[in-house]
C-alpha positions as a Python dict, from the first residue, in 0.01 Angstrom:
ca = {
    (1, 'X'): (0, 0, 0),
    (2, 'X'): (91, -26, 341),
    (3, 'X'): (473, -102, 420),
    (4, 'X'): (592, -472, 521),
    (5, 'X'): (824, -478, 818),
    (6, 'X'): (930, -770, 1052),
    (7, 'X'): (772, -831, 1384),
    (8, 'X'): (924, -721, 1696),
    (9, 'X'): (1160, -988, 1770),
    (10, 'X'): (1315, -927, 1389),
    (11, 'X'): (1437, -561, 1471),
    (12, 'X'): (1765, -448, 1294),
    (13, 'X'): (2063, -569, 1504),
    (14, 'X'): (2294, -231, 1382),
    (15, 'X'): (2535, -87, 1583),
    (16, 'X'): (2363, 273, 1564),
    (17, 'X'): (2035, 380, 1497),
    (18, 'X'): (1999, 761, 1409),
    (19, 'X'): (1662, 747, 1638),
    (20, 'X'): (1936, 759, 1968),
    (21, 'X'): (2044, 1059, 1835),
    (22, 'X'): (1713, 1202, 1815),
    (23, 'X'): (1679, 1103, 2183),
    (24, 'X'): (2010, 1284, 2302),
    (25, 'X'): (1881, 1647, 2102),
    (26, 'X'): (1543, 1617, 2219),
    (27, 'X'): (1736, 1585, 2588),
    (28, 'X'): (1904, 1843, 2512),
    (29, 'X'): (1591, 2038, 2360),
    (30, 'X'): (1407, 2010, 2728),
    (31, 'X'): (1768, 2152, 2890),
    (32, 'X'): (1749, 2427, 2750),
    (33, 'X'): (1339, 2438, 2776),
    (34, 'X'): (1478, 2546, 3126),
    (35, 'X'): (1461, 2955, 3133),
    (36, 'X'): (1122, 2896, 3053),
    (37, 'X'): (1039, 2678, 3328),
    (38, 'X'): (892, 2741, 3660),
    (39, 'X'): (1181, 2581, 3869),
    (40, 'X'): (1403, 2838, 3672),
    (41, 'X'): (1217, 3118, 3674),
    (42, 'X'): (1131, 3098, 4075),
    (43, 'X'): (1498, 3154, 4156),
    (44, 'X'): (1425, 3554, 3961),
    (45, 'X'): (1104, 3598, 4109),
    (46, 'X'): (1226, 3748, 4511),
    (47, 'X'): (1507, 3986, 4333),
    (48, 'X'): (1189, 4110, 4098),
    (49, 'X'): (992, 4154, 4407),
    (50, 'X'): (1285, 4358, 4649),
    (51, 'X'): (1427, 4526, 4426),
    (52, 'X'): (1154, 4715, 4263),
    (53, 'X'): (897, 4657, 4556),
    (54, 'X'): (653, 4477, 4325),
    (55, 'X'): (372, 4262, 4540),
    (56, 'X'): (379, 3885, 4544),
    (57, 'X'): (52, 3902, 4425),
    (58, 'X'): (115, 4117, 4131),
    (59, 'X'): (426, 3924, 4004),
    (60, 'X'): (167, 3596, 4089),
    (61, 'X'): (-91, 3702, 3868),
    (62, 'X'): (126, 3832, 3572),
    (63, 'X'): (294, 3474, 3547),
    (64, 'X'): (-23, 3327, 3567),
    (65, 'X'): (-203, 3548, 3328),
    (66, 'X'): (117, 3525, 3065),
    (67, 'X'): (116, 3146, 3132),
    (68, 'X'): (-269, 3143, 3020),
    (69, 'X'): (-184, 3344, 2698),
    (70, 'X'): (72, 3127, 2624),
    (71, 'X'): (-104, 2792, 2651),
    (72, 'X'): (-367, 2929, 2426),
    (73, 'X'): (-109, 3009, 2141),
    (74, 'X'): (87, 2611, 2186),
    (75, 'X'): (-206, 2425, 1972),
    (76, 'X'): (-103, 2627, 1692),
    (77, 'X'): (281, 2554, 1738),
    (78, 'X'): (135, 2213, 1757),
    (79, 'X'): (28, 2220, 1463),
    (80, 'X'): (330, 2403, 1275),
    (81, 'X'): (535, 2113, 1379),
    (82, 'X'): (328, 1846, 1190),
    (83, 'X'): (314, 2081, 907),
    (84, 'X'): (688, 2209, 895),
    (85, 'X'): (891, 1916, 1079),
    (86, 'X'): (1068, 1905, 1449),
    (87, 'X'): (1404, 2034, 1235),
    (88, 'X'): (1298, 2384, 1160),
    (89, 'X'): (1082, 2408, 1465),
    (90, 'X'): (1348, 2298, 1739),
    (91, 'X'): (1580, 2589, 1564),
    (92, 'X'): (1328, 2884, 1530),
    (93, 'X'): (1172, 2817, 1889),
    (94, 'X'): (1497, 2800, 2022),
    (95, 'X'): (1647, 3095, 1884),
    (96, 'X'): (1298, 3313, 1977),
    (97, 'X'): (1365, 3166, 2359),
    (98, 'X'): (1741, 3310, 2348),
    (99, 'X'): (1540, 3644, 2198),
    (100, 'X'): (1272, 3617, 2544),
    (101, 'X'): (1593, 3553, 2746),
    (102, 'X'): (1749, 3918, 2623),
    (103, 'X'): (1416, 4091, 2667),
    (104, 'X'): (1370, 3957, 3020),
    (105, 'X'): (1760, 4115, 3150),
    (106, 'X'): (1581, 4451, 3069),
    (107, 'X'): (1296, 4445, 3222),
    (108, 'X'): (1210, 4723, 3471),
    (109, 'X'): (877, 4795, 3483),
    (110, 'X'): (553, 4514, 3528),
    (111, 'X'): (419, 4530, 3196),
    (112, 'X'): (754, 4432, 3075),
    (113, 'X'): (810, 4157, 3299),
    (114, 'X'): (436, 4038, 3202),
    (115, 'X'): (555, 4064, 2843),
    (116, 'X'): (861, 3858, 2920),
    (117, 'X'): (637, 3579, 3116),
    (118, 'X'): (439, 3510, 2783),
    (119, 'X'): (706, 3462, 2582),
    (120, 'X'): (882, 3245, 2840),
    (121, 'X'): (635, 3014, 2891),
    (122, 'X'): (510, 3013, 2512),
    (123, 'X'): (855, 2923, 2397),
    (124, 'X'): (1047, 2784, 2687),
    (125, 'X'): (760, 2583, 2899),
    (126, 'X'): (557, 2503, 2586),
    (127, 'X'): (687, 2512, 2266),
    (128, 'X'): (1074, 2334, 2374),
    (129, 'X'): (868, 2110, 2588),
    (130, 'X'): (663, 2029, 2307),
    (131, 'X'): (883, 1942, 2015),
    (132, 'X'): (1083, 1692, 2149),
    (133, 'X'): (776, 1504, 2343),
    (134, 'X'): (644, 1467, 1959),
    (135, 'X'): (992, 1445, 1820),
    (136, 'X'): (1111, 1109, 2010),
    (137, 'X'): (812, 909, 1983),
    (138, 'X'): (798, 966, 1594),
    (139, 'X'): (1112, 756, 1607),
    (140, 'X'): (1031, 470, 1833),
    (141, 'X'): (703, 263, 1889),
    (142, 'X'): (831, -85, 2095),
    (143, 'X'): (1106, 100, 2281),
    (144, 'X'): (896, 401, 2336),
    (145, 'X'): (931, 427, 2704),
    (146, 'X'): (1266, 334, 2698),
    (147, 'X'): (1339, 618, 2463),
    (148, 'X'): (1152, 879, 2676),
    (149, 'X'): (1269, 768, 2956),
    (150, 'X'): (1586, 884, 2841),
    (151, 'X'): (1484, 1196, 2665),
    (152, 'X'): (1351, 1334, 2994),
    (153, 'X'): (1721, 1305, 3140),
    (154, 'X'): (1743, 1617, 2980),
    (155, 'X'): (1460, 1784, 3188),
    (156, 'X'): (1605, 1604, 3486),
    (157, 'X'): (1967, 1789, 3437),
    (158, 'X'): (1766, 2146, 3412),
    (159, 'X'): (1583, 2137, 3711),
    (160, 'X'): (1821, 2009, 3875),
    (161, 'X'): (2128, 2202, 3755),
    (162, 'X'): (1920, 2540, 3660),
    (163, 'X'): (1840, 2669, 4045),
    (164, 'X'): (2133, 2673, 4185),
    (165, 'X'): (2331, 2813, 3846),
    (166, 'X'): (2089, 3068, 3860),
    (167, 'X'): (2091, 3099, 4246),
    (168, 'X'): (2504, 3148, 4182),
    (169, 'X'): (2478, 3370, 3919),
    (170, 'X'): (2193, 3603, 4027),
    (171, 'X'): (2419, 3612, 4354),
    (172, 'X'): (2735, 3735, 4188),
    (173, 'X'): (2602, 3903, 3876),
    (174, 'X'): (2282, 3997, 3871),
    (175, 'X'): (1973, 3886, 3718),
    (176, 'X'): (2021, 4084, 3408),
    (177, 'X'): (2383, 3873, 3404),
    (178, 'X'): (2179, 3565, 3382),
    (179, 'X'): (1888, 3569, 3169),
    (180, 'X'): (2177, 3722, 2906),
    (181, 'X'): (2420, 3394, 3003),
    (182, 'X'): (2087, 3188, 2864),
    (183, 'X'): (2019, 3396, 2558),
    (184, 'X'): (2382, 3293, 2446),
    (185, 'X'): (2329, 2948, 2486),
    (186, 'X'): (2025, 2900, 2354),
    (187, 'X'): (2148, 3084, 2007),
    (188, 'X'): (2457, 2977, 1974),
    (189, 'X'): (2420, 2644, 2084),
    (190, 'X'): (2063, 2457, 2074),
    (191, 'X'): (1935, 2579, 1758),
    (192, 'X'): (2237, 2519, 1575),
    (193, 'X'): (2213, 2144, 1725),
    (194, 'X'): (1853, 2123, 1645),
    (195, 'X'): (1899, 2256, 1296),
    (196, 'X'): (2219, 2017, 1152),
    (197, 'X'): (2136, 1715, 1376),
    (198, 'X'): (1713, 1647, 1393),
    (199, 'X'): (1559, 1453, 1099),
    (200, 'X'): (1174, 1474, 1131),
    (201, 'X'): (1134, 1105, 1125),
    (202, 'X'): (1291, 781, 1052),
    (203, 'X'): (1110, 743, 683),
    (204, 'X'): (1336, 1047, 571),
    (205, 'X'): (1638, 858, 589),
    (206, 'X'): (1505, 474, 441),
    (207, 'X'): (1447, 306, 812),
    (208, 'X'): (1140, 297, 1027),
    (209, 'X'): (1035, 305, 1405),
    (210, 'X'): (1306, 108, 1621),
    (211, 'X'): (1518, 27, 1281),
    (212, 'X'): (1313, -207, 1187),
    (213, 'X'): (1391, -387, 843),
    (214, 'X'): (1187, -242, 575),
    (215, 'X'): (1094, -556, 298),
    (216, 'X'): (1294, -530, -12),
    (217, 'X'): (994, -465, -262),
    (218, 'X'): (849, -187, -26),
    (219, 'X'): (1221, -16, 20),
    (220, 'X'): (1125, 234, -339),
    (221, 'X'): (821, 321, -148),
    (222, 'X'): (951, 431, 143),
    (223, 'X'): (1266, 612, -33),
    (224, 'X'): (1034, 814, -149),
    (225, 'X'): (869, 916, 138),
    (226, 'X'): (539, 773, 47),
    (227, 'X'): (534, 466, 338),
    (228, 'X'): (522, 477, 659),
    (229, 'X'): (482, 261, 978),
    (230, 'X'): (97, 244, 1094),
    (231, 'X'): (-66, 279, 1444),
    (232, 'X'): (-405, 292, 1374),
    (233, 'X'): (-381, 714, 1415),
    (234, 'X'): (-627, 906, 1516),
    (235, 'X'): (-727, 1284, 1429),
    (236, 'X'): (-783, 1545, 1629),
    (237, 'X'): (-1152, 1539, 1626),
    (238, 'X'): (-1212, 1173, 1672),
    (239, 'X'): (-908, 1197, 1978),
    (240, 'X'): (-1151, 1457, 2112),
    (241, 'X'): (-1439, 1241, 2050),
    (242, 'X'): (-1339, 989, 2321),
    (243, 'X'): (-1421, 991, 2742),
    (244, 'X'): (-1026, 861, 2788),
    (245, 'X'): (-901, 1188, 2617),
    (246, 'X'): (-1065, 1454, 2855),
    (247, 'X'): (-1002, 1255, 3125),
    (248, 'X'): (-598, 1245, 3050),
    (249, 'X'): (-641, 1570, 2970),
    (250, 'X'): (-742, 1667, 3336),
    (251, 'X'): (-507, 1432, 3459),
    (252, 'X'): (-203, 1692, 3277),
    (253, 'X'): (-376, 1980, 3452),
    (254, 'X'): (-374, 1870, 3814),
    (255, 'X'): (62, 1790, 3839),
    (256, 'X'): (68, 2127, 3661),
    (257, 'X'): (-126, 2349, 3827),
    (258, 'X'): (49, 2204, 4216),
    (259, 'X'): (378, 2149, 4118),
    (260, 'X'): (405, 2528, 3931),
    (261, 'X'): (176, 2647, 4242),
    (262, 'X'): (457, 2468, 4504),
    (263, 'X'): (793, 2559, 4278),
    (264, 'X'): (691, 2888, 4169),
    (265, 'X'): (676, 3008, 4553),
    (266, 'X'): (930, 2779, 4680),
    (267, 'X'): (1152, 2999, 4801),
    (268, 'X'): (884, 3224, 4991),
    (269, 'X'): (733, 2885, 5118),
    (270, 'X'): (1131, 2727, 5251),
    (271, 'X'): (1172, 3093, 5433),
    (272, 'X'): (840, 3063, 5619),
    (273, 'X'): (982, 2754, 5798),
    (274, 'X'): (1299, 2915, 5898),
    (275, 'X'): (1517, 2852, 5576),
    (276, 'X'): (1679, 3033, 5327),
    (277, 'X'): (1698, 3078, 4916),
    (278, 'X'): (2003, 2846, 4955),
    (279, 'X'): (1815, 2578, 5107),
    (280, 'X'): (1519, 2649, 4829),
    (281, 'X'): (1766, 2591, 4580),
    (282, 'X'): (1896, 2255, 4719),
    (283, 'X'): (1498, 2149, 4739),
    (284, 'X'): (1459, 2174, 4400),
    (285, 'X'): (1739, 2073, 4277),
    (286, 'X'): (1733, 1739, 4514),
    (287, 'X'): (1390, 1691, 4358),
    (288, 'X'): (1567, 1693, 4001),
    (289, 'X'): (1867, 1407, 4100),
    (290, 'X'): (1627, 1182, 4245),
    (291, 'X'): (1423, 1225, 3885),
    (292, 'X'): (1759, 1087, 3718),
    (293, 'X'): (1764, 691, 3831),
    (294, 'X'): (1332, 689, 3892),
    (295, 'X'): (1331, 828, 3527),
    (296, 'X'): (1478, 499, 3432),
    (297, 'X'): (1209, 258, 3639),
    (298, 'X'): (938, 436, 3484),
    (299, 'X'): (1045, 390, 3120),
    (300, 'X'): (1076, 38, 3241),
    (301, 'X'): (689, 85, 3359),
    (302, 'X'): (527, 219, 3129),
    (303, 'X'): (650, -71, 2830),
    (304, 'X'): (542, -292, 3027),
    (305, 'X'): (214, -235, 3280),
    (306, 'X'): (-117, -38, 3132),
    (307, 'X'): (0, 342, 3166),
    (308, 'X'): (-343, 425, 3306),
    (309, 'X'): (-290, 200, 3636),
    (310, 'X'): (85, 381, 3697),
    (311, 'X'): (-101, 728, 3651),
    (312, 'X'): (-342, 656, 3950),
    (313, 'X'): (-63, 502, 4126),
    (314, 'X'): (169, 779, 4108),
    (315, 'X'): (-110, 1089, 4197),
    (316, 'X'): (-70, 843, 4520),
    (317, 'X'): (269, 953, 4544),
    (318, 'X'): (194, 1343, 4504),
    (319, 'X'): (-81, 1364, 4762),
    (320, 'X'): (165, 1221, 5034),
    (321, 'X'): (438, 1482, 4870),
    (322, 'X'): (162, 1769, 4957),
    (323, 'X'): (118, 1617, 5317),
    (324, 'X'): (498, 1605, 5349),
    (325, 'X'): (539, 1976, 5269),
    (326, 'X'): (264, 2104, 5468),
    (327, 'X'): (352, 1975, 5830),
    (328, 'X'): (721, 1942, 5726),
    (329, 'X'): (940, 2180, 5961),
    (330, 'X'): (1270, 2034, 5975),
    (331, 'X'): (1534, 2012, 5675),
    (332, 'X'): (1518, 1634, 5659),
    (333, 'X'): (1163, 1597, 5613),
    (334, 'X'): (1162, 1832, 5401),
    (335, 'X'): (1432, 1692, 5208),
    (336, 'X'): (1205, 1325, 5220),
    (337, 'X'): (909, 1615, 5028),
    (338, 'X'): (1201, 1654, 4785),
    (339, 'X'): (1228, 1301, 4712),
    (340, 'X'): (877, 1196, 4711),
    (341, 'X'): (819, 1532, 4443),
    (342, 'X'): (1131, 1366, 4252),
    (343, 'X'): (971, 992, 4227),
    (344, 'X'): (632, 1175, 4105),
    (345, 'X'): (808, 1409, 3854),
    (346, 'X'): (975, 1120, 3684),
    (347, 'X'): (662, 922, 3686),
    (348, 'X'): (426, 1154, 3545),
    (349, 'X'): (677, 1296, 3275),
    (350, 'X'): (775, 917, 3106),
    (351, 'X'): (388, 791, 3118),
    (352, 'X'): (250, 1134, 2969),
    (353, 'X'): (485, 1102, 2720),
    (354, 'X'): (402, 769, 2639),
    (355, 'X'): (25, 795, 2706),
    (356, 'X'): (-63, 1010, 2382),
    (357, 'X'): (163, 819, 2092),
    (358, 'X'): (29, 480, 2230),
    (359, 'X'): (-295, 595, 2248),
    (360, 'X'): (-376, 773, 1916),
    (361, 'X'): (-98, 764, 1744),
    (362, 'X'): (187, 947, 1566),
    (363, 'X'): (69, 1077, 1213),
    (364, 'X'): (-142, 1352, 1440),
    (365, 'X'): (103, 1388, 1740),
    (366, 'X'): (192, 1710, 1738),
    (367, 'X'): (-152, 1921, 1651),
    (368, 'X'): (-290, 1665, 2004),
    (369, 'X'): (9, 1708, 2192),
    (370, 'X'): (-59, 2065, 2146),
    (371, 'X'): (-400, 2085, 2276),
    (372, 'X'): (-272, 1844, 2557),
    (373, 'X'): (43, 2095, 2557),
    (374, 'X'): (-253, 2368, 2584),
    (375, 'X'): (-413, 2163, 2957),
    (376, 'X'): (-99, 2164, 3113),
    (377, 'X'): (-40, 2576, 3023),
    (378, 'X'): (-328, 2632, 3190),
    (379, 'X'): (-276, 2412, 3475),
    (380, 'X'): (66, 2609, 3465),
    (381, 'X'): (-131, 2964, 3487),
    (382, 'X'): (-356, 2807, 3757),
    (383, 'X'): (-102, 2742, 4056),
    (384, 'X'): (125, 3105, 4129),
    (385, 'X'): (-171, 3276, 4167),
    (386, 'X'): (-412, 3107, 4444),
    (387, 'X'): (-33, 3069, 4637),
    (388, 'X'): (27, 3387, 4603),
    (389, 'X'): (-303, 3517, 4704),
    (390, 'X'): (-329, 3293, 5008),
    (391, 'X'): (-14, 3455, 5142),
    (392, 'X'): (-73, 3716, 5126),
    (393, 'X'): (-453, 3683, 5288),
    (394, 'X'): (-336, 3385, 5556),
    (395, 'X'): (67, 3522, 5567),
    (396, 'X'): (136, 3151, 5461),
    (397, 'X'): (56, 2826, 5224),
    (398, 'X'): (-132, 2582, 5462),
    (399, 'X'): (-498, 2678, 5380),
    (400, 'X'): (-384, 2635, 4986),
    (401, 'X'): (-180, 2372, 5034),
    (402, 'X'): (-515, 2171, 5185),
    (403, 'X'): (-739, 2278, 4912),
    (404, 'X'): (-498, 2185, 4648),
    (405, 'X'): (-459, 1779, 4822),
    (406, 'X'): (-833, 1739, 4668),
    (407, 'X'): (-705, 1738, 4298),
    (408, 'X'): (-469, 1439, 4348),
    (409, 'X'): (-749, 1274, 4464),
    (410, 'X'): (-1026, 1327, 4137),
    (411, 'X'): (-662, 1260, 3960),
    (412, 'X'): (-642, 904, 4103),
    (413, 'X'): (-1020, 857, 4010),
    (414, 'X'): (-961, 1015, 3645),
    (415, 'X'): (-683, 822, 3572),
    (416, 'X'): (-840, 471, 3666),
    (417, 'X'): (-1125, 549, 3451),
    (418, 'X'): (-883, 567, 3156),
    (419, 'X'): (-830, 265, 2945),
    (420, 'X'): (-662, 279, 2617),
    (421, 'X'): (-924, 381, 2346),
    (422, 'X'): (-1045, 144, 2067),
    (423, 'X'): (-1056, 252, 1727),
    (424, 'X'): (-1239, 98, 1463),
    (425, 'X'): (-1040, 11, 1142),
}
C-alpha cells in the first residue's frame, strides 16, 4: 500500500520540523569536509614543496593520482550509506578524516604525503561531501532547493574561512600545527554531532518529506517503517540506462577538473602576476563570501526553472571566470575572477544537488550519488596535474588555462541536451 499524504499546499504548519536540523548537520558535515578539499589543501601544498624541495610536478601528480584512487573507492561508500544510514556514516567518516588529518602532520617523505592525499580526498572531498548531498534531500522533496541551498552554507563558510585559518596557522605554527588543529575537531566535534543528532530519514520518526501530514489509517504503516513517500525511483542500472545521466555526469567532471586545476595552484598562479600567498588566500576566500547570498538565488532557481537550462547558463559564467583569470593582471580584476568563480560555485553546487533526487529519485540516492560522487573524483584527479605540468614546461598557466576554456563550452552543449528523464510506471 502506498502512503496517503496531502498535496503541497496541505503541508504541516509546525513550528519545527526535525528535517531543518538535518539541514544545519549536513552544513556542518561539508565544514568540516574542508581538510579534504582542494581550497584547503592548496594553502599546504608551497610549504610541502620548499621545505623538502619536492617538484611541483611530483606533489601535482601524487594529488592527482590519490584523488583517482579515491574516487574509485566513493561508489562503494555510496552504497554503505543506503545500506547502513547517513547516522553511522557521517560519524565513522568523520572520525577516519580526523585519523587522515593526524597522519598528514607527519608526513616527511612523498609516499607518505601520497598516502595522506588518498585518504583526504576519499574521506574529506568524497565521502563528507557525499553524505550530506544524500542526507538533505531524503528529507525534503518541494523545498528541495531551498533546503540545499542552505546546506551548502556550510561549504560556503569552509572555503571561505579554511585558507586564510590555514594561511594563519601554517604561518605561526606550522603545518604539522594545523592538520593536528583539524584532527581535533573533526573527532571531538563532527562525529559526535553526526552521531546524537542525524536520523536517516523522516519515516524513522512518524513524518514524511517537508512534514507533510501522514493520513490517519496509513500512520501504523509508517510507524513501522514500512511506508514511505514515492518519487517514481530509479535504480542504478536503469539511471545508467538513460542519455540525460552520462551527460550530467560529464557535466560534474568539467567544474571539477578546472576549478581543482585553478585552486589547487592558486597560489603559484597569484605569485606569477606579482602577488603573494596572502593575496591567494583573500582570492579564495572572496570566492567563498560571494557563494553565501548567490547560494540563496540559486535554491530559489532551481525550485522553480528546469535545472538543465541554469546548468548551461551557469558553464556561461565559468568560461568568462577562465577569461578573467587568464589576462587578469591587476588585484581588482582579479578580485571581479573571484566573484564571477563565487556566482558559478554556488550555482553548480545547489542545481547538482538538486539535479539527481529530482531526477531519479531518493530510495537509490546514495549508491548514484556515489557513482556521480565517483565523475567528479576524477574530474578532481584530472586538474593539478596538466597545471602543474604546463608550468613547469611553459614557466606559467596560459597555454592550460586556453585548453581548459573548451570544456565549458561541450558543458553548455551537454547540459542543454539534458531534460529530466521519463520513467515508465
Amino acid at each position: 500500500m502506498n502512503t496517503k499524504v496531502l498535496n503541497h499546499s496541505k503541508i504541516t504548519k509546525t513550528p519545527f520540523f526535525y528535517g531543518w536540523t538535518i539541514v544545519a548537520i549536513a552544513a556542518m558535515g561539508l565544514f568540516f569536509s574542508g581538510p579534504g578539499q582542494t581550497y584547503s589543501v592548496s594553502i599546504f601544498i608551497n610549504s610541502y614543496i620548499e621545505n623538502f624541495q619536492w617538484s611541483r610536478t611530483l606533489v601535482s601528480s601524487y594529488y592527482s593520482i590519490a584523488t583517482l584512487c579515491a574516487g574509485f573507492i566513493v561508489p562503494f561508500v555510496g552504497r554503505t550509506i543506503d545500506i547502513k544510514g547517513h547516522r553511522k556514516m557521517i560519524a565513522y567518516i568523520a572520525t577516519m578524516l580526523g585519523l587522515a588529518c593526524l597522519w598528514m602532520s607527519f608526513v616527511t617523505k612523498p609516499i607518505m604525503l601520497f598516502i595522506g592525499f588518498v585518504f583526504l580526498r576519499l574521506f574529506g572531498q568524497g565521502s563528507m561531501t557525499l553524505i550530506p548531498s544524500t542526507l538533505v534531500p531524503q528529507w525534503f522533496v518541494y523545498n528541495r532547493g531551498k533546503a540545499l541551498s542552505l546546506m551548502a552554507l556550510g561549504g560556503v563558510a569552509g572555503s571561505t574561512l579554511l585558507p586564510p585559518i590555514n594561511n594563519w596557522l601554517i604561518g605561526e605554527f606550522g603545518a604539522s600545527f594545523a592538520w593536528r588543529v583539524w584532527m581535533v575537531l573533526l573527532i571531538t566535534f563532527m562525529a559526535p554531532m553526526g552521531w546524537f543528532f542525524v536520523r536517516n530519514k523522516p519515516e524513522d520518526i512518524g513524518t514524511l518529506p517537508d512534514g507533510q501530514i501522514v493520513m490517519q489509517e496509513n500512520k501504523e504503516e509508517l510507524d513501522n517503517g514500512k511506508a514511505s513517500f514515492s518519487e517514481y525511483p530509479w535504480t542504478v542500472k536503469e539511471a545508467m540506462k538513460t542519455r540525460t545521466f552520462w551527460l550530467m555526469l560529464f557535466c560534474m567532471v568539467i567544474p571539477s577538473m578546472i576549478n581543482t586545476g585553478i585552486t589547487f595552484h592558486m597560489v603559484s598562479i597569484i605569485k606569477t602576476k606579482g602577488f603573494t600567498s596572502t593575496f591567494a588566500a583573500l582570492i579564495l576566500s572572496i570566492t567563498a563570501m560571494i557563494q553565501f547570498p548567490i547560494t540563496f538565488v540559486a535554491g530559489h532557481l532551481v525550485d522553480k526553472w528546469k535545472v538543465h537550462f541554469i546548468k548551461a547558463g551557469n558553464f556561461c559564467i565559468l568560461l568568462i571566470a577562465m577569461i578573467m583569470v587568464l589576462f587578469s593582471n591587476s588585484n581588482k580584476l582579479l578580485i571581479i575572477y573571484a566573484v564571477l568563480h563565487g556566482i558559478f560555485a554556488a550555482i553548480d553546487s545547489v542545481s547538482t544537488g538538486v539535479l539527481w533526487p529530482n531526477y531519479y529519485g531518493r530510495k537509490h540516492l546514495g549508491s548514484i550519488r556515489g557513482i556521480t560522487m565517483t565523475a567528479m573524483v576524477i574530474g578532481s584527479a584530472l586538474g593539478p596535474l596538466p597545471f602543474g605540468y604546463a608550468y613547469d614546461v611553459f614557466g606559467g598557466y596560459k597555454e592550460i588555462i586556453l585548453f581548459m576554456m573548451l570544456f565549458p563550452v561541450l558543458g553548455i552543449l551537454a547540459a542543454s541536451l539534458s531534460p529530466a528523464p521519463n520513467k515508465k510506471v
